[in-house]
C-alpha beads as a LAMMPS data file, in Angstrom:
LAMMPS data file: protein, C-alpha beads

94 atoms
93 bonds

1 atom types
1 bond types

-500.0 500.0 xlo xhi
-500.0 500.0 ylo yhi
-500.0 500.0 zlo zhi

Masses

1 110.0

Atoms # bond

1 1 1 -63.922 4.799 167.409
2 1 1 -66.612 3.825 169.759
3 1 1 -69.774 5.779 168.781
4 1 1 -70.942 8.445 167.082
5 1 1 -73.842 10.380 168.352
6 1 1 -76.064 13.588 166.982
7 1 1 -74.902 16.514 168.882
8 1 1 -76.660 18.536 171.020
9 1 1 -75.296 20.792 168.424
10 1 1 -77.220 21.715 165.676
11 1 1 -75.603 20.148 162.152
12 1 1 -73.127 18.572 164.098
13 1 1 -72.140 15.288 165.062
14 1 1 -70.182 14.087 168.361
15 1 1 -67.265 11.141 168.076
16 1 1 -66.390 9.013 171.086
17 1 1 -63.325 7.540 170.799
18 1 1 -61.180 5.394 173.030
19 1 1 -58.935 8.496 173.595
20 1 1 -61.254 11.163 173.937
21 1 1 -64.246 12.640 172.284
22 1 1 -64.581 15.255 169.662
23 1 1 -67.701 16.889 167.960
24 1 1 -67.546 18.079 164.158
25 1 1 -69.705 19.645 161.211
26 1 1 -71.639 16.529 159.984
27 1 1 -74.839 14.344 160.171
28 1 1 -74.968 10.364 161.001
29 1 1 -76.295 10.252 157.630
30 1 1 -73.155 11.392 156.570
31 1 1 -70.932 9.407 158.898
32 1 1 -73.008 6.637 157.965
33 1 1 -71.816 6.805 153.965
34 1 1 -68.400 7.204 155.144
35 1 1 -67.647 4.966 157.241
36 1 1 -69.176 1.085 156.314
37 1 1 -67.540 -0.553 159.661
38 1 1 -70.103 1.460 161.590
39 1 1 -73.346 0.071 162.573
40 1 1 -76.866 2.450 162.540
41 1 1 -78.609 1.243 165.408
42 1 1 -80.986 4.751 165.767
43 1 1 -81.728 7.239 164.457
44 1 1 -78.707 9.284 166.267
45 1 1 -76.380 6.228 167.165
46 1 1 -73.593 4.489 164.871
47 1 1 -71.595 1.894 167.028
48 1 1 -68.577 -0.005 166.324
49 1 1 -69.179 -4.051 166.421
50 1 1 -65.747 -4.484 168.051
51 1 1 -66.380 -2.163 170.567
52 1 1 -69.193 -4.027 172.446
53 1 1 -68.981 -5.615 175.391
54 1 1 -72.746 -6.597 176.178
55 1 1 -76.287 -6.271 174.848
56 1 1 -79.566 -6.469 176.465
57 1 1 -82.203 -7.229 174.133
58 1 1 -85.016 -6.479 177.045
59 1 1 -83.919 -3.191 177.865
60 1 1 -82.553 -2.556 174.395
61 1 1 -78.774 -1.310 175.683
62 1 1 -75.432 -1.731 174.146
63 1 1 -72.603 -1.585 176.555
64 1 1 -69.296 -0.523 175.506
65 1 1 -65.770 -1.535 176.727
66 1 1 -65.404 1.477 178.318
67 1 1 -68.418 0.997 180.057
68 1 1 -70.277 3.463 178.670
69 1 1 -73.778 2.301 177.225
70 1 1 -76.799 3.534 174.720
71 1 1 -79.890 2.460 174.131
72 1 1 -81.327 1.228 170.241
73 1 1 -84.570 1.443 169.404
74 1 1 -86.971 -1.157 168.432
75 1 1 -86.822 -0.577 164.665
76 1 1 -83.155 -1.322 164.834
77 1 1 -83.845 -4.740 166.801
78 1 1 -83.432 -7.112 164.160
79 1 1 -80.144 -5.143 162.513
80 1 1 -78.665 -5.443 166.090
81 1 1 -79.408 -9.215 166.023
82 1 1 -78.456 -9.970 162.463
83 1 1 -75.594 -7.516 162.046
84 1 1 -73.948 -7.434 165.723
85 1 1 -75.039 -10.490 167.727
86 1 1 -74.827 -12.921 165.303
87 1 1 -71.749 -11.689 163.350
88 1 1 -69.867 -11.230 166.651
89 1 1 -70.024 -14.287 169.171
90 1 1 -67.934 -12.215 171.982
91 1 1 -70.079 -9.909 172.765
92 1 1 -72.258 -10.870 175.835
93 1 1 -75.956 -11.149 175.869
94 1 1 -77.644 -9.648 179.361

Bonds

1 1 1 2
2 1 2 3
3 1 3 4
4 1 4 5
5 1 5 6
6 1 6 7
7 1 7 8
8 1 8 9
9 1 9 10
10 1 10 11
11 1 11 12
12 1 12 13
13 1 13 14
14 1 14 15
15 1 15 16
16 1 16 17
17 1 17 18
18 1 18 19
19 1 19 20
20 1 20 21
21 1 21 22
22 1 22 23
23 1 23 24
24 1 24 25
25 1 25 26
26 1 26 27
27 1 27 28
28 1 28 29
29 1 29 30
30 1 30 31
31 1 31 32
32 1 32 33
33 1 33 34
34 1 34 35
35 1 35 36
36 1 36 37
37 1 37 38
38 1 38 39
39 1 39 40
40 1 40 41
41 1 41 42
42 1 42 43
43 1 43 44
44 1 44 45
45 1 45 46
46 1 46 47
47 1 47 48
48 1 48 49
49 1 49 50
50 1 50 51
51 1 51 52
52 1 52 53
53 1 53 54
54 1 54 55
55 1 55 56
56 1 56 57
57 1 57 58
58 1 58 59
59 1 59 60
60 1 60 61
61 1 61 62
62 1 62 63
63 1 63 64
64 1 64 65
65 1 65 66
66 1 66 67
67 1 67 68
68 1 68 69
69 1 69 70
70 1 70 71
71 1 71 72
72 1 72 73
73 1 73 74
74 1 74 75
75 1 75 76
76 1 76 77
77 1 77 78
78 1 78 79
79 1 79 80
80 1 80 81
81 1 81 82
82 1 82 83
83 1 83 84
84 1 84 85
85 1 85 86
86 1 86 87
87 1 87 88
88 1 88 89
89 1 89 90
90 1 90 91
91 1 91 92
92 1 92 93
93 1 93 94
């Protein structure tokens, strides 16, 4: 698992995995409870620390192995620092 993203779906919730994406019934709320290797870094993101390839604090964007990339909003600066960057020393800093 990647990330997992609110839908543009109503009451649903969309997985990206390294094989594929899939969308089911569900809230990141939900996910969230479920599934304690998964990071909350918005209110519609949960990322997966070992999926990470960069992160640029300025411009507040994860970037995945896959390339693919989010952005995290400013409340969540300080869990991205304390709970990703610091806890994970191969992930590059942009």
């Amino acid at each position: 698992m990647i990330f997992i993203e609110n839908s543009t779906i109503q009451h649903k919730v969309h997985m990206v995995t390294k094989h594929g994406e899939i969308e089911f019934k569900g809230n990141v709320g939900q996910v969230e409870k479920r599934a304690p290797f998964l990071t909350k870094v918005s209110q519609s993101y949960l990322v997966n620390p070992i999926n990470i390839k960069a992160i640029d604090p300025h411009s507040q964007t994860i970037t995945f192995n896959n390339n693919l990339s989010i952005k995290y909003s400013r409340g969540y600066k300080k869990v991205v620092n304390d709970e990703i960057i610091e806890k994970y020393n191969d992930i590059n800093l942009i």
